[in-house]
MIVEX-996462 format. One record per atom (N, C-alpha, C): x, y, z; atom name. Coordinates in pm, whole numbers. Layout:
N
east | north | up | tordren
X | Y | Z | CA
...
***
This chain:
248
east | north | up | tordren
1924 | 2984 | 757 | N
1792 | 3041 | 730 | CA
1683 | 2955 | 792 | C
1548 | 3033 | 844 | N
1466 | 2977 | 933 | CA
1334 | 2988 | 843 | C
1283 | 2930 | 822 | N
1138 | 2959 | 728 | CA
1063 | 2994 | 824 | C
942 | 3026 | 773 | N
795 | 3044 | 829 | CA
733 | 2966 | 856 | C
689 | 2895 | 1012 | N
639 | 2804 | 1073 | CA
513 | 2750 | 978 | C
439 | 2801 | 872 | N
348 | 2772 | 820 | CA
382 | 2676 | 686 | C
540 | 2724 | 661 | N
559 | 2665 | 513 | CA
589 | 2531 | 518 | C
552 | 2427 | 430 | N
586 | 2324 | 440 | CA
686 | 2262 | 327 | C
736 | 2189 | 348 | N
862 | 2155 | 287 | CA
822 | 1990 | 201 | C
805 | 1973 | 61 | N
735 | 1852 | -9 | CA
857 | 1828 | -53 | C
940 | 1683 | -36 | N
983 | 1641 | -91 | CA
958 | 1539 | -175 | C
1076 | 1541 | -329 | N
994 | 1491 | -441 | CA
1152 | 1405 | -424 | C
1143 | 1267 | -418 | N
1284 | 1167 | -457 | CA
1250 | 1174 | -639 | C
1291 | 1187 | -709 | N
1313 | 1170 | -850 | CA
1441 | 1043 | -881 | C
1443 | 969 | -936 | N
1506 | 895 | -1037 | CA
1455 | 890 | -1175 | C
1529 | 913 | -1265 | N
1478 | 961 | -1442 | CA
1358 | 934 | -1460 | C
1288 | 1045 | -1391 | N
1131 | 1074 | -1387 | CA
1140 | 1232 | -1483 | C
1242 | 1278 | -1595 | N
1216 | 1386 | -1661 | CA
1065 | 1379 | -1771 | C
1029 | 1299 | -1790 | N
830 | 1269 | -1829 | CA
764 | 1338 | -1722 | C
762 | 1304 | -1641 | N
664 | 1295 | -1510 | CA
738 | 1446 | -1435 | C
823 | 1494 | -1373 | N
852 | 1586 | -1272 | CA
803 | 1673 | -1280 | C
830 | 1739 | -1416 | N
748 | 1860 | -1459 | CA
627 | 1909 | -1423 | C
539 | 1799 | -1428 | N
341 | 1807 | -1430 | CA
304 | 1776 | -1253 | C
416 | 1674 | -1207 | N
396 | 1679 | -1051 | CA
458 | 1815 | -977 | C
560 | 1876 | -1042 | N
591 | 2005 | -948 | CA
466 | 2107 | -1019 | C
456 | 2113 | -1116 | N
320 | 2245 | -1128 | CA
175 | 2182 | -1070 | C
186 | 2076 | -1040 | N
45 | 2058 | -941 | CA
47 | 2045 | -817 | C
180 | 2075 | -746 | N
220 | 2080 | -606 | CA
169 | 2234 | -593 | C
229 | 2323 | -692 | N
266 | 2451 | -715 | CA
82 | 2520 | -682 | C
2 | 2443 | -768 | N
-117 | 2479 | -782 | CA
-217 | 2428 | -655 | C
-141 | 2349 | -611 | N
-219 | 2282 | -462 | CA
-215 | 2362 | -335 | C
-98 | 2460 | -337 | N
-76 | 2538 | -209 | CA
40 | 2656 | -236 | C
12 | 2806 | -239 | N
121 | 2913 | -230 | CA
227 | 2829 | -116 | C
154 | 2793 | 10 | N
254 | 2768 | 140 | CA
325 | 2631 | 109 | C
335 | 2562 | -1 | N
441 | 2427 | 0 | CA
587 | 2498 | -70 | C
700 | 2446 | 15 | N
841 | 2464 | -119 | CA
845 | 2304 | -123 | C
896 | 2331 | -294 | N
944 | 2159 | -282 | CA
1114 | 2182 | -359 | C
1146 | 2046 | -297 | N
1271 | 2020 | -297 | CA
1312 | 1874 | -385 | C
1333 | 1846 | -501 | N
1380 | 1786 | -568 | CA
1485 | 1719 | -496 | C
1489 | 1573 | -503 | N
1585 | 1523 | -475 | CA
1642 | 1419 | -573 | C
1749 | 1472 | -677 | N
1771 | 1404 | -832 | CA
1909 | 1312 | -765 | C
1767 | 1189 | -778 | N
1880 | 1065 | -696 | CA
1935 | 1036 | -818 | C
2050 | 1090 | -867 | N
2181 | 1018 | -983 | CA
2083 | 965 | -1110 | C
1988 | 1086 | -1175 | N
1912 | 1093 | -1292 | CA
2023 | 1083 | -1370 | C
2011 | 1015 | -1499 | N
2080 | 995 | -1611 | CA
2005 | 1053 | -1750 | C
1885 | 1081 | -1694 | N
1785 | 1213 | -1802 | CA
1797 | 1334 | -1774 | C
1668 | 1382 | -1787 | N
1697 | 1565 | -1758 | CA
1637 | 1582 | -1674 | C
1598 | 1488 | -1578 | N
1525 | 1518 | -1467 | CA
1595 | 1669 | -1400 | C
1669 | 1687 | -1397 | N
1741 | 1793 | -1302 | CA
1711 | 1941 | -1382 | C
1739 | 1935 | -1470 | N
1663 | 2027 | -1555 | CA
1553 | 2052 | -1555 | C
1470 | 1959 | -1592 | N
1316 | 1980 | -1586 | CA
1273 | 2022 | -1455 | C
1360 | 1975 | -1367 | N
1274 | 2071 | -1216 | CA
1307 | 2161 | -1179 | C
1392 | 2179 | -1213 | N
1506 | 2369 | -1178 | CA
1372 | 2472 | -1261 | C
1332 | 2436 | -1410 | N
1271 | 2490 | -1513 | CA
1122 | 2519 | -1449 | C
1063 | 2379 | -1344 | N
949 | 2422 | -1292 | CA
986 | 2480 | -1181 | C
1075 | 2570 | -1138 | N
1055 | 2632 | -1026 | CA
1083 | 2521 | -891 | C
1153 | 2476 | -894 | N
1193 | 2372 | -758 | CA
1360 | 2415 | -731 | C
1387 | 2386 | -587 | N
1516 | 2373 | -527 | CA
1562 | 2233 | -595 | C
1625 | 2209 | -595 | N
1692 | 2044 | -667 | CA
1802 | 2035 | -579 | C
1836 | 1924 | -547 | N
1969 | 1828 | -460 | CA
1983 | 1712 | -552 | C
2109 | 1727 | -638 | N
2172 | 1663 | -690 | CA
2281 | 1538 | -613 | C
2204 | 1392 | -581 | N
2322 | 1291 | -557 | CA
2421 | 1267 | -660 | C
2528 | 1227 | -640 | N
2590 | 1197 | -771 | CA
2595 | 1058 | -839 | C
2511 | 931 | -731 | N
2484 | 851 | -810 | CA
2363 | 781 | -740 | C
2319 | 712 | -794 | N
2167 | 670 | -738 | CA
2163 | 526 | -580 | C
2103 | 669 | -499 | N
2123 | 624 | -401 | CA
1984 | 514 | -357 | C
1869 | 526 | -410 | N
1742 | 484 | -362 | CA
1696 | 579 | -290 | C
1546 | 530 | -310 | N
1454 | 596 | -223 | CA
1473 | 664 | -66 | C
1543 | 551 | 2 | N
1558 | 621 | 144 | CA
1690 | 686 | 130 | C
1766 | 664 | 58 | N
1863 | 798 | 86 | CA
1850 | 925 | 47 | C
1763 | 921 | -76 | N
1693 | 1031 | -136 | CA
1622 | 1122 | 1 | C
1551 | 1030 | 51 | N
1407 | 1107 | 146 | CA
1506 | 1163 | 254 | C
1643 | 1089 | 271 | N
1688 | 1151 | 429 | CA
1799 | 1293 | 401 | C
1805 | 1267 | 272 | N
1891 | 1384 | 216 | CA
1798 | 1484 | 237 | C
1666 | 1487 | 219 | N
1581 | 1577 | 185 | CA
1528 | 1593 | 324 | C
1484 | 1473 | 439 | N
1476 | 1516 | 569 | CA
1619 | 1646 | 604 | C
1712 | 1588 | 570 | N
1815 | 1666 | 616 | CA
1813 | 1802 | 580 | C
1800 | 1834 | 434 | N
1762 | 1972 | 428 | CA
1649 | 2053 | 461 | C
1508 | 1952 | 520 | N
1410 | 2017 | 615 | CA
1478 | 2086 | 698 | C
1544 | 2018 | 790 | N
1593 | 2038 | 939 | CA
1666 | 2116 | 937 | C
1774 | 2125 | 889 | N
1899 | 2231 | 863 | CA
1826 | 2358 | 787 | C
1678 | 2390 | 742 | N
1607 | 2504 | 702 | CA
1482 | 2507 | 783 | C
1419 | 2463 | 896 | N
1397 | 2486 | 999 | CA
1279 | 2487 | 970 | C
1231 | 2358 | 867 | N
1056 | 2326 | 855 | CA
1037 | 2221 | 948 | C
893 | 2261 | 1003 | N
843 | 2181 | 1102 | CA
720 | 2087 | 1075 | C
727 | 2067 | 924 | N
643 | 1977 | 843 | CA
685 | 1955 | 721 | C
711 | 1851 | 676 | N
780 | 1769 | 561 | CA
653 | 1622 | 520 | C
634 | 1681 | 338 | N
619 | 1548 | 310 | CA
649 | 1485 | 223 | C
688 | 1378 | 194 | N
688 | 1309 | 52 | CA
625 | 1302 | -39 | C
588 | 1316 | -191 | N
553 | 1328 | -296 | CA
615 | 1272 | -386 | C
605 | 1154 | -445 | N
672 | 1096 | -587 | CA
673 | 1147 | -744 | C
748 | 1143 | -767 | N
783 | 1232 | -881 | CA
649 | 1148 | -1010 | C
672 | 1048 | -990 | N
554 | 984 | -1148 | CA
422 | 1023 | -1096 | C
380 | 1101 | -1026 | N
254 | 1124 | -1041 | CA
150 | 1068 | -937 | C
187 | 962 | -934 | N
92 | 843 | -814 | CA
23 | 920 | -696 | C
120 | 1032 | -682 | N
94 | 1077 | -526 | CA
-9 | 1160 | -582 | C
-113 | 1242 | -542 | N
-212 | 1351 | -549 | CA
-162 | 1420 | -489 | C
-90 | 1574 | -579 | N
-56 | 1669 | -468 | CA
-198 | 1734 | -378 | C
-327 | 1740 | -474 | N
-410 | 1786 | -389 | CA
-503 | 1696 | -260 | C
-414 | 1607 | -208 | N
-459 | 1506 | -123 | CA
-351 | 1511 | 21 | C
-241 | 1657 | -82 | N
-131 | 1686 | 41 | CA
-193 | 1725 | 200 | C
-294 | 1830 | 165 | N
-313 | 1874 | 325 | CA
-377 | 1776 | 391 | C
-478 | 1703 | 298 | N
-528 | 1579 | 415 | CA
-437 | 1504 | 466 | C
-350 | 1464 | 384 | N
-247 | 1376 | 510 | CA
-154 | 1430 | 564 | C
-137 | 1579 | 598 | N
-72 | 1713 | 676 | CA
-156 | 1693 | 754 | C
-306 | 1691 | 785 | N
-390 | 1734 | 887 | CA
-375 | 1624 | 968 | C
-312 | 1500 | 934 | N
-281 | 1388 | 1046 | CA
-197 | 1431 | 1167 | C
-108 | 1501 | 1121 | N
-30 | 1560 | 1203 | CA
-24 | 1665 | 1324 | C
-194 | 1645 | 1320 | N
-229 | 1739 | 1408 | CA
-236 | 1670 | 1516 | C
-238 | 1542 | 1520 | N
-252 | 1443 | 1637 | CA
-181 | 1289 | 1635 | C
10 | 1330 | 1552 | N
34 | 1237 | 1552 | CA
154 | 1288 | 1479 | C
261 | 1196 | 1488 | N
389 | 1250 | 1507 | CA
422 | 1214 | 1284 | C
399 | 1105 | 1296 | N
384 | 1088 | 1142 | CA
189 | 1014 | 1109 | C
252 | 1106 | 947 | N
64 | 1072 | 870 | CA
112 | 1039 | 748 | C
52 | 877 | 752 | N
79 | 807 | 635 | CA
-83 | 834 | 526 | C
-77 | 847 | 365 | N
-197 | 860 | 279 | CA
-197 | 698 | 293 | C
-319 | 668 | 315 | N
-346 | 478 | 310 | CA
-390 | 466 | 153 | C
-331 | 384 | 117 | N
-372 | 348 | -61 | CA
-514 | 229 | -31 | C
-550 | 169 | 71 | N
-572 | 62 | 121 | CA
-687 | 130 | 203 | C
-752 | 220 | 226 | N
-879 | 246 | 331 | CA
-981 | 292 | 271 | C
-1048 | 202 | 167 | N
-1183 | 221 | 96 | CA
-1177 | 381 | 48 | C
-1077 | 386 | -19 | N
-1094 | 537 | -118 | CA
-1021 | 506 | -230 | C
-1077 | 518 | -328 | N
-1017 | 480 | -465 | CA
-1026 | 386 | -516 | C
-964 | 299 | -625 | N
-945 | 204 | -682 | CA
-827 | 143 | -705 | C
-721 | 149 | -618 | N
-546 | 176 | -673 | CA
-631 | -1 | -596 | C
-511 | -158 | -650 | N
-546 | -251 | -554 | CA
-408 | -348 | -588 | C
-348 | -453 | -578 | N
-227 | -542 | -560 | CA
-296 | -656 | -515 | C
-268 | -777 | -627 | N
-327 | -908 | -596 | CA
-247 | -1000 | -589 | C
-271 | -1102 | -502 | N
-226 | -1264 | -503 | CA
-91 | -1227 | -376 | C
46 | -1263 | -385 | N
141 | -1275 | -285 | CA
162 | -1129 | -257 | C
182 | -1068 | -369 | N
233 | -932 | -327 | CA
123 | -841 | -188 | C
-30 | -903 | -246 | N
-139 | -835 | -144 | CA
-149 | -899 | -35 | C
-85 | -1041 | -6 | N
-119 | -1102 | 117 | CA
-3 | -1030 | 201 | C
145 | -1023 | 108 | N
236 | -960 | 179 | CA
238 | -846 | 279 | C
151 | -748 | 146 | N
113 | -632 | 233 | CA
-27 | -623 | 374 | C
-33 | -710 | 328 | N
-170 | -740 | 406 | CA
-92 | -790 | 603 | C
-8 | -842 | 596 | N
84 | -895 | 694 | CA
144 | -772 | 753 | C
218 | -720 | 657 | N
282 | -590 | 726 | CA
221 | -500 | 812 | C
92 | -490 | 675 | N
16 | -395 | 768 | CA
-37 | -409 | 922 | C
-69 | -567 | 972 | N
-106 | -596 | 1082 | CA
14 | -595 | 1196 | C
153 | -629 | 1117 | N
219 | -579 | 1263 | CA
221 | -490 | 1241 | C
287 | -418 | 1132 | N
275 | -238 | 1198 | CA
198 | -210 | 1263 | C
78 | -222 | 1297 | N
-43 | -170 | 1335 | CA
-30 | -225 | 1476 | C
73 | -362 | 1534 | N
107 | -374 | 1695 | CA
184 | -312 | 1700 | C
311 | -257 | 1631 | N
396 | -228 | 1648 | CA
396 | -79 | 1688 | C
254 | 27 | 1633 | N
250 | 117 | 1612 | CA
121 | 173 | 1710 | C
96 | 76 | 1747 | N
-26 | 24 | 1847 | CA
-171 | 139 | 1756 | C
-185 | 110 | 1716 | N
-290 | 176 | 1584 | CA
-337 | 122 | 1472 | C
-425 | 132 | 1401 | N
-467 | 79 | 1294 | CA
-403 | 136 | 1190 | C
-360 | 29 | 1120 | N
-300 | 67 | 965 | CA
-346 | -37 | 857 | C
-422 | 11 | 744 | N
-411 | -83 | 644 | CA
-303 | -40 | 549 | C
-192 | -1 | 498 | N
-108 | 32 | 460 | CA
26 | 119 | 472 | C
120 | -4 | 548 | N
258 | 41 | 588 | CA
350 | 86 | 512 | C
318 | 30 | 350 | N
425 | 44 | 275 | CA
411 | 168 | 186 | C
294 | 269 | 228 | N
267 | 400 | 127 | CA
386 | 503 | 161 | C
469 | 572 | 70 | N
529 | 620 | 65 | CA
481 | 795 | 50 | C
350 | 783 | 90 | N
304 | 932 | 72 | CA
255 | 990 | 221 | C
374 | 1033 | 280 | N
366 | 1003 | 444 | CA
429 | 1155 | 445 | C
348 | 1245 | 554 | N
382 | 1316 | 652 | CA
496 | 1316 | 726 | C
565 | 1384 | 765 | N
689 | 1423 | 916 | CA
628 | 1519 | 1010 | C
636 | 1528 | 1098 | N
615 | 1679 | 1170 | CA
767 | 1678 | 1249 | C
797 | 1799 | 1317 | N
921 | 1828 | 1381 | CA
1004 | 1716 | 1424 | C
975 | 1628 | 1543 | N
1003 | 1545 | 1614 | CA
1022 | 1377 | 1525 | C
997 | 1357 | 1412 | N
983 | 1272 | 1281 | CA
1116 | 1334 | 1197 | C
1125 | 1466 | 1165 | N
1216 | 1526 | 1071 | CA
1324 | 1441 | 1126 | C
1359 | 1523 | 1260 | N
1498 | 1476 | 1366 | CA
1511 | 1339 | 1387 | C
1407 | 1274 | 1377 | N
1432 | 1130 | 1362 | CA
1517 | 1049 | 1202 | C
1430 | 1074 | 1124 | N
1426 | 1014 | 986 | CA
1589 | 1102 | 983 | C
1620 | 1215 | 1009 | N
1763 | 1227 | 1000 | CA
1885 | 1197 | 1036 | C
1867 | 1119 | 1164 | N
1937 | 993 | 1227 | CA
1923 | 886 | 1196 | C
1826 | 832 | 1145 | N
1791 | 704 | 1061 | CA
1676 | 667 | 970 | C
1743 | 661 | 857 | N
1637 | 641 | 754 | CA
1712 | 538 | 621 | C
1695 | 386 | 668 | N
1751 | 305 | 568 | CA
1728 | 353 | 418 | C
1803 | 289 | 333 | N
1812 | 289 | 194 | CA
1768 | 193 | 147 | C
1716 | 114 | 153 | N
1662 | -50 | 118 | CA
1511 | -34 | 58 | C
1533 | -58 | -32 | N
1349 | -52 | -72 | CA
1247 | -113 | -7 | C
1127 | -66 | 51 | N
1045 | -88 | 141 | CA
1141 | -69 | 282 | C
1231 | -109 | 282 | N
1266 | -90 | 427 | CA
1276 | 60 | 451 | C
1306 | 160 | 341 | N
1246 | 330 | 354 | CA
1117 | 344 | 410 | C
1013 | 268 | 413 | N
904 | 305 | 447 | CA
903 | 204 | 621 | C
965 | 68 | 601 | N
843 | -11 | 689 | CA
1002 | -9 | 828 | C
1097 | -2 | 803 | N
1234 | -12 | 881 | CA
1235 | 121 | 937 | C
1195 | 246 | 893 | N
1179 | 377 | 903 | CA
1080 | 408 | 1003 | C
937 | 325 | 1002 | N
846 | 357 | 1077 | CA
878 | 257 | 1177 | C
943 | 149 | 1200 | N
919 | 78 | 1312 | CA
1005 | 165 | 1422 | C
1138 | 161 | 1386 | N
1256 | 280 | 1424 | CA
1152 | 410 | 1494 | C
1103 | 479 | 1426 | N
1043 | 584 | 1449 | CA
923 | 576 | 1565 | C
856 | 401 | 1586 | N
745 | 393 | 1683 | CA
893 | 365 | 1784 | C
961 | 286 | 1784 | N
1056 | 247 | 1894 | CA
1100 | 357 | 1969 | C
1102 | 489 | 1877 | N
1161 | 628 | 1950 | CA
1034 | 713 | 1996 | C
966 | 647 | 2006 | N
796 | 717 | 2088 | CA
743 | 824 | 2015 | C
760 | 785 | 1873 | N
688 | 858 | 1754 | CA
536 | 799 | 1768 | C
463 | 877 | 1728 | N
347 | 808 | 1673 | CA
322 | 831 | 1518 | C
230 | 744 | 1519 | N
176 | 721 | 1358 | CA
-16 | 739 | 1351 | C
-53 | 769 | 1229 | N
-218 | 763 | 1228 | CA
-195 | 758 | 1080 | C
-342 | 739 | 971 | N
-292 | 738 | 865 | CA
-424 | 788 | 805 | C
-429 | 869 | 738 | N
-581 | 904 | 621 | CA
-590 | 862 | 476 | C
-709 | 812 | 482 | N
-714 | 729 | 345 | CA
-736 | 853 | 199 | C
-644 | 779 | 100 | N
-626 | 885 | 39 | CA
-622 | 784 | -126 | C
-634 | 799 | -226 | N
-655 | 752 | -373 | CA
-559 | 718 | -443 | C
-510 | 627 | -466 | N
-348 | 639 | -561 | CA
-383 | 650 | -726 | C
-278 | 685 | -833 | N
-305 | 725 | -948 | CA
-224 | 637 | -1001 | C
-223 | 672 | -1122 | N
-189 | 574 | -1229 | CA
-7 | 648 | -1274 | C
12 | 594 | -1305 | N
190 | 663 | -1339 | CA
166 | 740 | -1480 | C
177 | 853 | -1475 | N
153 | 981 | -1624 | CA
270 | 884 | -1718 | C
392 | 851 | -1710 | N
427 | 814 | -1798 | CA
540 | 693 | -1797 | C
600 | 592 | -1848 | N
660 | 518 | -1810 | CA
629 | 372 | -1714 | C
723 | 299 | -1631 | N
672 | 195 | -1620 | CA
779 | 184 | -1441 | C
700 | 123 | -1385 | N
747 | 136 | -1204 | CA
875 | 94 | -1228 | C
968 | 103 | -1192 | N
1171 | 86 | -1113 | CA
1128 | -124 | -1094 | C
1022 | -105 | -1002 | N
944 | -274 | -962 | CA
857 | -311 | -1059 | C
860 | -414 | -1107 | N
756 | -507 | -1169 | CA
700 | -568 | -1053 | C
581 | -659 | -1128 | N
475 | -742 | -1014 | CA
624 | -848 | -951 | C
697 | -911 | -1009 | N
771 | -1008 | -956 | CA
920 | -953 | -841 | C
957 | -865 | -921 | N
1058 | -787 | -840 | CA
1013 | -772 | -734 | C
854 | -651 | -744 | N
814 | -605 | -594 | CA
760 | -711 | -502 | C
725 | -816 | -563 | N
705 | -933 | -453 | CA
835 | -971 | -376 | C
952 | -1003 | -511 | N
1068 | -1079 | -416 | CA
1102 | -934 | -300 | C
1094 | -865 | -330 | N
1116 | -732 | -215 | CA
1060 | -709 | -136 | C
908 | -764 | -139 | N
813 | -777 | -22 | CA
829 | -844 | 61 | C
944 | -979 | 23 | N
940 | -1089 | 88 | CA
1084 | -1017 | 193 | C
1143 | -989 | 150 | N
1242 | -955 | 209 | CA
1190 | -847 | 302 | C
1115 | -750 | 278 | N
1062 | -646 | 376 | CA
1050 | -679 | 490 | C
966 | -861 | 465 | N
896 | -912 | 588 | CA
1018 | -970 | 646 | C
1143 | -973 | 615 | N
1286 | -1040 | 688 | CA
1330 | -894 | 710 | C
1324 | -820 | 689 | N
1398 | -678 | 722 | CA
1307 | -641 | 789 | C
1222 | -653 | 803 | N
1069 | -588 | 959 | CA
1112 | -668 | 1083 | C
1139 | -781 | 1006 | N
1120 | -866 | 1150 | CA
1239 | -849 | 1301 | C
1368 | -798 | 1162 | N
1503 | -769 | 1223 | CA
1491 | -620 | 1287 | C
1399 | -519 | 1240 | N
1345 | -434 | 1288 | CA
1276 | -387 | 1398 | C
1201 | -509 | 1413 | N
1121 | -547 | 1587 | CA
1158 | -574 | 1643 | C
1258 | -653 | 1634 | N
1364 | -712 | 1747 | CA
1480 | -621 | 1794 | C
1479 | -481 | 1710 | N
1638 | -437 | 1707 | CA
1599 | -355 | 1832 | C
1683 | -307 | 1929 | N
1662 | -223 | 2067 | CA
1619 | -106 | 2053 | C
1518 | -39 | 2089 | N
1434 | 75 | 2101 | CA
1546 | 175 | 2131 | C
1534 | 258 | 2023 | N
1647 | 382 | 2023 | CA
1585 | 530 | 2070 | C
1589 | 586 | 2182 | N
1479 | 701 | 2140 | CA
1592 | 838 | 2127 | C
1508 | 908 | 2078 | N
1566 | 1017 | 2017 | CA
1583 | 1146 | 2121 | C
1691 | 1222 | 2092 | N
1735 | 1347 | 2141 | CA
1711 | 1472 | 2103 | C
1668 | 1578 | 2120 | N
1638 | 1720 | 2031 | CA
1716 | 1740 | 1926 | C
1746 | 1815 | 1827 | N
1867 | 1780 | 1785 | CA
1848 | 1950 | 1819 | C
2013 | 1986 | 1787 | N
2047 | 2178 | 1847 | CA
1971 | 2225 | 1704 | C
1908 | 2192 | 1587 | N
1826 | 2261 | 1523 | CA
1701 | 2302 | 1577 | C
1634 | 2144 | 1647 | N
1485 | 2206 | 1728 | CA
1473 | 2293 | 1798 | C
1601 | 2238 | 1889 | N
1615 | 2376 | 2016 | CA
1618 | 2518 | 2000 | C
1683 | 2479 | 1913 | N
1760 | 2685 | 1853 | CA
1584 | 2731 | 1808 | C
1537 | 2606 | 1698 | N
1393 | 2667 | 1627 | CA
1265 | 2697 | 1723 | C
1260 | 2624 | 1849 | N
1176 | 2610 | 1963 | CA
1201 | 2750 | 2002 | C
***
């Protein structure tokens, strides 16, 4: 099956987010007739899977919890193999603004991926002391790496367009932060581009982040050892895959 070049395809990674899924799929729902979203119930041990079938979502059941980037490439994968030519991410606790979706869709009008910047003077979302210098680093190589300005590499509320789908479905680590920052370097190496629109982060509707302040630091630190192995690794570029072609 081939969708309608207009529809866009939101993927939601869930881990026992059954609090939260519910209120983020009916405000996806209410943000746009033209979004489907696609649940991706990375090995929930709640009712997450339930609760999103109930709001009206497709659901992809892993059978045990894979992380974030295996979640997102499962869900790239079922973009591609259903023949959307725009995919974005959306987190199940809420953080993301579904109604902040088309602004960082409209990046994509001039750029292969569109990251929401948590980090470009909109909002109040902020991260202090190591964890902010961390990100503060990333962001500047990405930004050689990507030859563009970025104040925030590590937002997970990022755009695909066609040529991104087919990528992230050939490679898209599982490593926390390295889903976001191993994903995009990969993706500039294959003559992707990147741009990013500043966009507001929220507060989590219910529960408490997977990361604490200390966790997500020691993981930051490692990001910056998993980026670095990232820049150095040989520029891979990418091939059509026979989905584009056939959809072209």
């Amino acid at each position: 099956m081939t969708v309608a070049p207009d529809r866009v395809l939101v993927i939601v990674p869930a881990w026992n987010e059954a609090r939260n899924v519910g209120t983020t799929l009916r405000e996806i729902r209410a943000a746009s007739s033209n979004y489907d979203v696609a649940v991706i119930d990375d090995g929930s041990t709640d009712g997450t899977r339930d609760v999103a079938r109930d709001a009206g979502a497709t659901v992809i059941t892993l059978p045990f919890n894979l992380g974030v980037g295996g979640a997102m490439r499962t869900g790239f994968t079922y973009a591609q193999r259903h023949g959307y030519r725009r995919a974005i991410q959306v987190d199940a606790d809420g953080q993301h603004n579904p109604a902040d979706i088309q602004l960082v869709l409209a990046g994509l009008d001039h750029a292969d991926i569109s990251i929401g910047a948590r980090f470009a003077d909109v909002g109040d979302y902020s991260v202090r002391g190591p964890r902010r210098w961390a990100m503060i680093f990333l962001a500047k190589v990405m930004s050689r790496v990507s030859k563009t300005r970025l104040t925030d590499a590590t937002s997970g509320f990022r755009a695909a367009g066609q040529r991104a789908i087919d990528q992230y479905v050939r490679y898209y680590p599982a490593e926390y932060f390295g889903d976001t920052l191993d994903s995009l370097v990969a993706a500039c190496h294959a003559g992707l581009t990147v741009t990013q629109v500043p966009v507001a982060m929220r507060a989590r509707m219910h529960g408490t982040s997977t990361q604490g302040t200390f966790g997500a630091t020691v993981y930051l630190l490692r990001a910056v050892f998993a980026l670095s192995l990232a820049v150095m690794r040989r520029p891979r570029h990418i091939q059509p895959s026979a989905e584009s072609e056939s959809a072209a």
